[in-house]
C-alpha positions in Angstrom: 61.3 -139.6 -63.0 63.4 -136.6 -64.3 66.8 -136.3 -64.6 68.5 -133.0 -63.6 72.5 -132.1 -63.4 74.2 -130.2 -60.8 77.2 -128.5 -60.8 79.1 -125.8 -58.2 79.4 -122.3 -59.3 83.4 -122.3 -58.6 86.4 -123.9 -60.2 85.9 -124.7 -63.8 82.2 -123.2 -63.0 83.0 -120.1 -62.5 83.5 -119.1 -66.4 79.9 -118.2 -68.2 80.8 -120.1 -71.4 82.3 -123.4 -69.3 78.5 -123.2 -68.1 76.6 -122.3 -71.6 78.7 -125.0 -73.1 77.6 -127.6 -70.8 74.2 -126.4 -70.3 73.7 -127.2 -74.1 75.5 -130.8 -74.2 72.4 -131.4 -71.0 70.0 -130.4 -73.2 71.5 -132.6 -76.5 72.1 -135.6 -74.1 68.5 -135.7 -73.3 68.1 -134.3 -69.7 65.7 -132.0 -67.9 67.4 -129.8 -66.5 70.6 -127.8 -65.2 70.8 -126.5 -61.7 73.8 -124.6 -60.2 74.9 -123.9 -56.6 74.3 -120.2 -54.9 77.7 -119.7 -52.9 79.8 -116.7 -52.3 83.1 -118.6 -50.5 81.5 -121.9 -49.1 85.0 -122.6 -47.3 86.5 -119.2 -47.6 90.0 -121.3 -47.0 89.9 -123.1 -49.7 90.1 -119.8 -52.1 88.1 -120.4 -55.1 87.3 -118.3 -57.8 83.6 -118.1 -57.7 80.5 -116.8 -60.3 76.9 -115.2 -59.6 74.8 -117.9 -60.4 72.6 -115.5 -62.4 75.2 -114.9 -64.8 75.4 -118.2 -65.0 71.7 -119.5 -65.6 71.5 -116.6 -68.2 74.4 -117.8 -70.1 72.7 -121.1 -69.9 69.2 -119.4 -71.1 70.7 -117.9 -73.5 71.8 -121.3 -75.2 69.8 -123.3 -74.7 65.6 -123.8 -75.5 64.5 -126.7 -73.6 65.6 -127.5 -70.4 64.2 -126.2 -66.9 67.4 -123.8 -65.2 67.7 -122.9 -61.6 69.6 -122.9 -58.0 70.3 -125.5 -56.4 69.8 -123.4 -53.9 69.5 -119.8 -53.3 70.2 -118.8 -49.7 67.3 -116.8 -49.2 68.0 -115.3 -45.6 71.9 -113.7 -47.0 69.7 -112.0 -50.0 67.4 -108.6 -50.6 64.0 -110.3 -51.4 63.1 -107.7 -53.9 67.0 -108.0 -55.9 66.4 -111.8 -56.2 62.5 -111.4 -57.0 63.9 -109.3 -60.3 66.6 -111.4 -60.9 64.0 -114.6 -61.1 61.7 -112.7 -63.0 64.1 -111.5 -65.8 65.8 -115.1 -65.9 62.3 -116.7 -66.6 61.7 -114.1 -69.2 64.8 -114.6 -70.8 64.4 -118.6 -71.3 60.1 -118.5 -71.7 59.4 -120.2 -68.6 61.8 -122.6 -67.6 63.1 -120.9 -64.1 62.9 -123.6 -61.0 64.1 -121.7 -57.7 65.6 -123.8 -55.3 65.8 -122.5 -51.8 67.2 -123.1 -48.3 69.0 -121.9 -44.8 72.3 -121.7 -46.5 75.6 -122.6 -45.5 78.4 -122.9 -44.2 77.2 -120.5 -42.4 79.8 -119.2 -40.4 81.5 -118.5 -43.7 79.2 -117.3 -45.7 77.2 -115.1 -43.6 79.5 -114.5 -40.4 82.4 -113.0 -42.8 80.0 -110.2 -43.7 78.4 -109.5 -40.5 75.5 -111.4 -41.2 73.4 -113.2 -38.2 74.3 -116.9 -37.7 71.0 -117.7 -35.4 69.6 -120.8 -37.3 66.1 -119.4 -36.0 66.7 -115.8 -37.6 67.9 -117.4 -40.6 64.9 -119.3 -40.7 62.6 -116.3 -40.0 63.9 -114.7 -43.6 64.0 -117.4 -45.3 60.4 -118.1 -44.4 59.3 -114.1 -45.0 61.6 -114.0 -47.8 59.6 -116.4 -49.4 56.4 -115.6 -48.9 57.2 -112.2 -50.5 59.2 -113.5 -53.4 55.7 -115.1 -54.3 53.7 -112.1 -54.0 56.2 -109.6 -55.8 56.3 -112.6 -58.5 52.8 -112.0 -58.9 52.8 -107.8 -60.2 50.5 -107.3 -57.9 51.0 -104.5 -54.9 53.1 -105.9 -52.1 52.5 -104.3 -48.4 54.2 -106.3 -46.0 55.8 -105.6 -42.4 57.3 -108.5 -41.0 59.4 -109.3 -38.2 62.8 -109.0 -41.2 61.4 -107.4 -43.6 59.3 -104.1 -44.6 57.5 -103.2 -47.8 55.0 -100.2 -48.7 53.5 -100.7 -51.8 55.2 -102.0 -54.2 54.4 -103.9 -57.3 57.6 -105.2 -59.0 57.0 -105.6 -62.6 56.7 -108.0 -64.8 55.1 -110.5 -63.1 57.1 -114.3 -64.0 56.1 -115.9 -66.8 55.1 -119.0 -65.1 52.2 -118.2 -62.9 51.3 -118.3 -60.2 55.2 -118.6 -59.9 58.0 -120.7 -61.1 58.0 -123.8 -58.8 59.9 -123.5 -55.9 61.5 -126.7 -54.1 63.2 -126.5 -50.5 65.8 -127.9 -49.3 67.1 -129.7 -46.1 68.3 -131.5 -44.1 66.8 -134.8 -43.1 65.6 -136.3 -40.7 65.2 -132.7 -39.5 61.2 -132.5 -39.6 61.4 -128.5 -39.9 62.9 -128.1 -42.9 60.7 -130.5 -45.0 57.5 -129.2 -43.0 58.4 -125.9 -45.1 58.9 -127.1 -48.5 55.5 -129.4 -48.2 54.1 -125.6 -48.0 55.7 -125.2 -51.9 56.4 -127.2 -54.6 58.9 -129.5 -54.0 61.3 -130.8 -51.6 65.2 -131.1 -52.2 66.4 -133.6 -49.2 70.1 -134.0 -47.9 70.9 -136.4 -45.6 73.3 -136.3 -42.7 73.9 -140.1 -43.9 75.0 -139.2 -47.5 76.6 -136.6 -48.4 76.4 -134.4 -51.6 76.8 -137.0 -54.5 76.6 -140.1 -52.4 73.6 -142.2 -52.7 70.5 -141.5 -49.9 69.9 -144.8 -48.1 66.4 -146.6 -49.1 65.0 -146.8 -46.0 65.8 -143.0 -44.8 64.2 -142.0 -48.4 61.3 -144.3 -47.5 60.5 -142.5 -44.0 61.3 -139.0 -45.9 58.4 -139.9 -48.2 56.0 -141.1 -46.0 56.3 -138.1 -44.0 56.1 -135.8 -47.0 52.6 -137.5 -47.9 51.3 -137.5 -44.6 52.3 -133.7 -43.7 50.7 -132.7 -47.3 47.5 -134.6 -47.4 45.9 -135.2 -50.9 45.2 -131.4 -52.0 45.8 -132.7 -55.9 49.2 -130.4 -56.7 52.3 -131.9 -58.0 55.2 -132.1 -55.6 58.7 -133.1 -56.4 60.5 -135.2 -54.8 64.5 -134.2 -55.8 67.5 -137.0 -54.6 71.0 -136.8 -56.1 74.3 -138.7 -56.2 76.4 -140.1 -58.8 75.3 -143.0 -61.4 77.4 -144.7 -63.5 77.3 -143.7 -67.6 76.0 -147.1 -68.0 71.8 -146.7 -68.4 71.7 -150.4 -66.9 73.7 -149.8 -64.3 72.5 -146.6 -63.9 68.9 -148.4 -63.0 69.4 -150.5 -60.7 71.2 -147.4 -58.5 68.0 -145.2 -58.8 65.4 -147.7 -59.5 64.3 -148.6 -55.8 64.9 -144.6 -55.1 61.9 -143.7 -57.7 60.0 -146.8 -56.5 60.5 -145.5 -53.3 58.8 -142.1 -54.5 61.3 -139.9 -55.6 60.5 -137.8 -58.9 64.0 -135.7 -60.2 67.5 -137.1 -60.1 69.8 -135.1 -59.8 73.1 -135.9 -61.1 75.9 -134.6 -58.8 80.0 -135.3 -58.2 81.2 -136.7 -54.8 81.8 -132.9 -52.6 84.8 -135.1 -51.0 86.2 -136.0 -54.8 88.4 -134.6 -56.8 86.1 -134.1 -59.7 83.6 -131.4 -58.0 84.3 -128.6 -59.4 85.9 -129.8 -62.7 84.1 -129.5 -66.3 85.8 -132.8 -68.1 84.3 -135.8 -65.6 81.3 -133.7 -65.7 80.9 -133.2 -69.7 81.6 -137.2 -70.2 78.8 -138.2 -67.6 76.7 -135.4 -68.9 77.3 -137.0 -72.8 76.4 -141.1 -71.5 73.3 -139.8 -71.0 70.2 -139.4 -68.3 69.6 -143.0 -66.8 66.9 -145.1 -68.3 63.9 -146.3 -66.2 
């Protein structure tokens, strides 16, 4: 197993340096990686101050040499296919192939796409998040692109450079489980990033729901031979003992990254100080 941390890109988030600063206490601590959420408002009520996310992964590429950078995840449907296939491509350039792209549906979605005039149809969202991805991997490629979809149009195009990591960075879906849809798409990728309407962000997944999850993952797969990551989250205590026995039955269970993320009902979400003294007790030991 792999350890990962997560943060918003709002409140304390929202400043570059917060995020180059932290990125390079993950990588000293010892951990894999550091993801970051893709949001525009979230709950537009609330009035954050927000950051691009791919200001934020290159401030964290820029300081760092070691660990894996991504979202956690990019809203594909609410996104030009071709802006985000550069913005991917220059990121993993930047840090020498260390780019994972996280992707979903997106939400809340009457906030962040209704406010804009975007659809809200689940099933259209679905539709470009699907096409949007299949054309992400070809542009990633540098190879011509000729495409016409039901969402999307392209006439030969070949975005250049190709990624670094080929035939593409990985890319791990998320969802919603026990929704079989969403985890019937990432099983077509590299990985699968589950939420569950039992536990919320930060809170640990119940055993036997993870159990299910995984079974079905393997059976809807098969055995083709490719890795595929398995990515639960919550919050463990700094203690690596006590950090164990929370995630021990989860990796048993099958899981492969965990991801280390504050309570979204806590107080501590969006703040750098909790986050820098968990981040500093170090990835849990297995």
């Amino acid at each position: 197993m792999r350890f990962s941390v997560n943060v918003p890109n709002f409140g304390d988030f929202a400043d570059p340096r917060v995020v180059a600063a932290l990125a390079v206490a993950v990588e000293e601590a010892g951990w894999d990686a550091l993801f970051v959420w893709d949001h525009v408002v979230h709950h537009k009520r609330l009035r954050r101050t927000f950051a691009d996310p791919w200001m934020l992964l290159t401030a964290a590429g820029l300081a760092t040499s070691r660990i894996r950078l991504g979202t956690m995840v990019t809203p594909v449907a609410r996104r030009r296919p071709q802006q985000l296939a550069r913005q991917v491509a220059t990121l993993d350039a930047l840090t020498g192939g260390r780019v994972v792209f996280g992707a979903g549906l997106g939400g809340p979605i009457e906030d962040e796409f209704g406010s804009f005039g975007e659809p809200t149809d689940p099933a259209v969202l679905a539709g470009r998040l699907d096409e949007g991805l299949g054309l992400l991997e070809r542009y990633w490629s540098g190879e011509p692109v000729t495409f016409e979809g039901e969402h999307y149009r392209v006439d030969d195009v070949t975005l250049l450079p190709a990624t670094v990591q080929q035939p593409r960075p990985p890319v791990w879906v998320a969802g919603f489980w026990p929704h079989r849809r969403p985890m019937r798409r990432a099983v077509r990728w590299d990985g699968a990033v589950p939420l569950f309407a039992s536990a919320t962000h930060g809170f640990l997944p119940p055993i036997e729901e993870v159990r299910e999850l995984v079974a079905f993952l393997r059976q809807e797969r098969g055995d083709d031979g490719r890795p595929f990551e398995i990515v639960l989250g919550g919050l463990t205590p700094g203690d690596p003992a006590k950090a164990r026995d929370v995630i021990g039955s989860l990796a048993e269970a099958g899981a492969t990254w965990w991801d280390e993320r504050q309570l979204i009902t806590g107080p501590d979400l969006d703040k750098l100080e909790p986050v820098l003294r968990r981040v500093e007790q170090g990835p849990p030991t297995l």
